[in-house]
C-alpha positions, -999 to +999 in steps of 0.1 A: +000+000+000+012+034-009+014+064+014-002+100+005+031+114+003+041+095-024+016+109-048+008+140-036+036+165-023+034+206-010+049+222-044+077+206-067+086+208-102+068+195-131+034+195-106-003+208-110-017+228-088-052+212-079-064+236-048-054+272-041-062+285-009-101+297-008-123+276+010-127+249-005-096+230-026-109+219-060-116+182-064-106+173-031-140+152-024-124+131-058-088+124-045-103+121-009-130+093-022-103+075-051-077+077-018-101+061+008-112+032-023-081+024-028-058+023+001-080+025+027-099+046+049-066+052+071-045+066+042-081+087+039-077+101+068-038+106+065-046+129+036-071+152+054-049+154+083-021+164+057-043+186+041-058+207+072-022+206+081-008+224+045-038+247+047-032+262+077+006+270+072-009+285+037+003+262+018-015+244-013-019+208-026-003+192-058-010+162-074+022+151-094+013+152-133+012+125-155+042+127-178+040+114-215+061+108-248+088+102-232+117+092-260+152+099-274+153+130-290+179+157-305+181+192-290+198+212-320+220+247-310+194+272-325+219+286-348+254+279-362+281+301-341+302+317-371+339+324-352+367+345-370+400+338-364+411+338-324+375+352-319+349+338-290+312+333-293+281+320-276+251+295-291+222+291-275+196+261-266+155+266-259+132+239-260+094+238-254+099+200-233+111+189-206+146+178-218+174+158-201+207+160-222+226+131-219+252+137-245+271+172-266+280+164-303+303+196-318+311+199-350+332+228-364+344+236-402+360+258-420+397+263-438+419+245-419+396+239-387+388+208-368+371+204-334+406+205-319+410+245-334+380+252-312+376+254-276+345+252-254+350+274-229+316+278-210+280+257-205+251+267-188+220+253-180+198+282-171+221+296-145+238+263-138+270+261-149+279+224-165+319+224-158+329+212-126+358+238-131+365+271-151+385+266-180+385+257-216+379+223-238+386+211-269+356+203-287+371+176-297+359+160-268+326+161-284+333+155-308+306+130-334+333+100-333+345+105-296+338+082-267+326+074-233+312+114-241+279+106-217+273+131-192+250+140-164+236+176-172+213+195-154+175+189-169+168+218-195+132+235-188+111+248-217+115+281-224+149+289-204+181+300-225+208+277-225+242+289-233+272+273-246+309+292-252+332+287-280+365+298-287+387+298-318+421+287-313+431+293-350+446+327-354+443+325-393+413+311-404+371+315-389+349+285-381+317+274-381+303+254-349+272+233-351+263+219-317+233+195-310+224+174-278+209+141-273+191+132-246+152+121-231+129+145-239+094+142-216+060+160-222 
């Protein structure tokens, strides 16, 4: 048997709000009834304790959504970053689903230019910065033929700008940089 708090929880992310904090907390006769019919009339009773407790600090009730299409997908940079020679510049990332990158692929061109003339010198997440450490990488390290590139980064929210940093090494000759992530994309 599960308990109330596993399904219901006072805000998180990626929850729906289903009371606010006038009298009476919308469909709460619904989760109260499906609650008592199907755990029991003490898990019931848990819930309106819980409840009475969360209203009176204020609070309101959420009822985790139900999250769908959940798949591999590719996140592509929203435009190519054009570099001239020794030159920086940023790309940017937006999405409108939840999406979890799991791995970076780079590729940069032009005259002369591989993914080791280019640096990466700075990834954010919203305001979470991706590098355990300030400094720069070859993008070479992600690059479309590198391995053991999977990586753990923070879960990108729809409609937050997502930055990533590029450098040109090459003092002669501009790049192009073409950037794309892969990772679980969840509606």
């Amino acid at each position: 048997m599960s308990n109330y708090d596993d399904d219901y929880a006072l805000l998180g992310s990626m929850d729906e709000i289903i009371g606010d904090d006038d009298d009476e907390l919308l469909g709460l006769d619904e989760i109260i009834g499906a609650v008592a019919a199907t755990r029991g009339k003490k898990a019931a009773q848990r819930l309106v304790s819980k409840v009475a407790a969360v209203r009176q600090a204020g609070g309101v009730i959420v009822r985790p959504k139900n999250m769908s299409h959940k798949g591999r997908k590719v996140l592509p940079m929203n435009a190519a970053v054009s570099l001239a020679a020794s030159a920086s510049g940023n790309g940017t990332f937006l999405t409108n689903e939840l999406f979890r990158p799991e791995r970076l692929v780079i590729s940069c061109t032009g005259t002369s230019i591989t993914n080791d003339s280019v640096d990466v010198t700075a990834m954010e997440i919203g305001t979470s910065k991706q590098f355990v450490y300030s400094g720069p990488v070859p993008a070479s390290v992600f690059g479309a033929g590198a391995f053991d590139t999977a990586v753990e980064f923070d879960t990108i929210n729809p409609g937050i700008q997502n930055n990533i940093s590029f450098t040109n090494r090459d003092g002669t000759n501009a790049a192009v940089v073409r950037a794309a992530f892969l990772g679980t994309s969840v509606k």
